[in-house]
C-alpha positions as a Markdown table, in Angstrom:
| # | Residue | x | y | z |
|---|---|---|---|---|
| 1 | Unk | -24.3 | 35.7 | 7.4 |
| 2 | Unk | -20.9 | 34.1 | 7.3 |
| 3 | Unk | -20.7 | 30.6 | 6.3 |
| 4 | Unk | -18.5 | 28.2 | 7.8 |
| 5 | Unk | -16.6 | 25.7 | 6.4 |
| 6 | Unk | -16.2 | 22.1 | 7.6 |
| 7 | Unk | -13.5 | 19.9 | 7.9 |
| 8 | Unk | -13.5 | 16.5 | 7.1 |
| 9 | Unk | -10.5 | 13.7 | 7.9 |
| 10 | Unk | -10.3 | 11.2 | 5.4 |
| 11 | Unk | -7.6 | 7.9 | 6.4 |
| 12 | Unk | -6.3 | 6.2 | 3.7 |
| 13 | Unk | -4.3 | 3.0 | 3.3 |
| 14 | Unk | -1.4 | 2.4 | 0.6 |
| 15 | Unk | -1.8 | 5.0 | -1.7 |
| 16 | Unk | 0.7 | 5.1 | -4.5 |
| 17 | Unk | 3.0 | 8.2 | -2.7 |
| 18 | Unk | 2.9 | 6.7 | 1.0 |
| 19 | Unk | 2.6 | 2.7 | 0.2 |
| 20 | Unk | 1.9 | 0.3 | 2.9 |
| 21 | Unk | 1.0 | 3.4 | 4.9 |
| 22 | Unk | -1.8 | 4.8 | 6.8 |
| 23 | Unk | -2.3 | 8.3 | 5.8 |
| 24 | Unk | -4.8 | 10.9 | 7.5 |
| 25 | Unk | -5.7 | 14.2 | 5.8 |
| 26 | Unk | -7.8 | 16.9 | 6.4 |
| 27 | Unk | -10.2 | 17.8 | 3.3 |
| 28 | Unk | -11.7 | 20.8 | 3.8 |
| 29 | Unk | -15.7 | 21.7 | 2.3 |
| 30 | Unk | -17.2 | 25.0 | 2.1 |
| 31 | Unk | -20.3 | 25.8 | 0.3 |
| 32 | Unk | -18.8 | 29.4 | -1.0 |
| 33 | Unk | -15.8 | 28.1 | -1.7 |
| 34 | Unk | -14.2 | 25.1 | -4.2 |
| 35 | Unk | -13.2 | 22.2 | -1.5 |
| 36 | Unk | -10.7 | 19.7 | -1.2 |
| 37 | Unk | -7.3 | 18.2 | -0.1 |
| 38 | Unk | -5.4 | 20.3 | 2.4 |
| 39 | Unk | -2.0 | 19.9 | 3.1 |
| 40 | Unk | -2.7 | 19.3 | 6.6 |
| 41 | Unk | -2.0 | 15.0 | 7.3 |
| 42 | Unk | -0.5 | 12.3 | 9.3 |
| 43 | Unk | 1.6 | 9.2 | 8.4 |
| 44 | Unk | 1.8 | 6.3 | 10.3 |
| 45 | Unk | 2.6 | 2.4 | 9.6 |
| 46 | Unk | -0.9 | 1.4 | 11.7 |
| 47 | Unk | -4.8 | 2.3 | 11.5 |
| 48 | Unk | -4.4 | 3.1 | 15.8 |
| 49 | Unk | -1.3 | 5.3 | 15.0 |
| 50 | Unk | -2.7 | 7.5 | 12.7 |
| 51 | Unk | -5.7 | 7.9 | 14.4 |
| 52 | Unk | -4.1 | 8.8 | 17.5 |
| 53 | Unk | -2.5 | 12.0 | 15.1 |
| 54 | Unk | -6.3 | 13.2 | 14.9 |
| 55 | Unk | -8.1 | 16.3 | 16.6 |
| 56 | Unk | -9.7 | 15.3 | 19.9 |
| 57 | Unk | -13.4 | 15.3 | 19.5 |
| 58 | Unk | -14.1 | 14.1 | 16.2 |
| 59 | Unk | -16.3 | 11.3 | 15.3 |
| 60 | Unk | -16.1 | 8.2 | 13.3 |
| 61 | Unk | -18.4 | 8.2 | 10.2 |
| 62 | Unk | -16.5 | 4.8 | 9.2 |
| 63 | Unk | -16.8 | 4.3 | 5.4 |
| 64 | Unk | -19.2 | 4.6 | 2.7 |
| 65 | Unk | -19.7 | 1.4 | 0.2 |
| 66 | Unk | -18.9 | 4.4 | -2.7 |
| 67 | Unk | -15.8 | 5.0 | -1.2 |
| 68 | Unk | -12.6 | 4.5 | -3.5 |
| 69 | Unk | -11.1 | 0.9 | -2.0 |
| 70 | Unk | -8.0 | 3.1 | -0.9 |
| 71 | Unk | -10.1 | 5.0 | 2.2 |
| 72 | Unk | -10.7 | 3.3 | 5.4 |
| 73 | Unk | -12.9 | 5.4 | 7.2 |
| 74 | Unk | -14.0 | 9.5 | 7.5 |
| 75 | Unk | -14.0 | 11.9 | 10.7 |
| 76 | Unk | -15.8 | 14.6 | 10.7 |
């Protein structure tokens, strides 16, 4: 059985290489696999613009309260 891997996009706002920024980018988890950062992602300067970069279809997990301060919200 094959397993399949899920991908996960994580926005971002003013990290240290894109500051002031809105930054989107796909993270990709597989349980055979190590996971992580691809180097699949949107810029934008606004939280509408960089959403409107995003796959059709996804769906707003919003953010965890463990979340680094840095992440705005999930889509998986």
């Amino acid at each position: 059985m094959m397993e399949e891997s899920l991908s996960i996009w994580t926005i971002t706002r003013n990290r240290t290489d894109f500051p002031g920024k809105h930054v989107a980018r796909r993270h990709i988890v597989h349980p055979l696999t190590a996971a992580g950062p691809t180097e699949d992602h949107f810029v934008a300067d606004k939280l509408d613009q960089v959403r409107a970069c995003l796959p059709p279809g996804l769906i707003n997990l919003g953010r965890n309260g463990a979340d680094h301060p840095i992440i705005v919200e999930s889509w998986i």
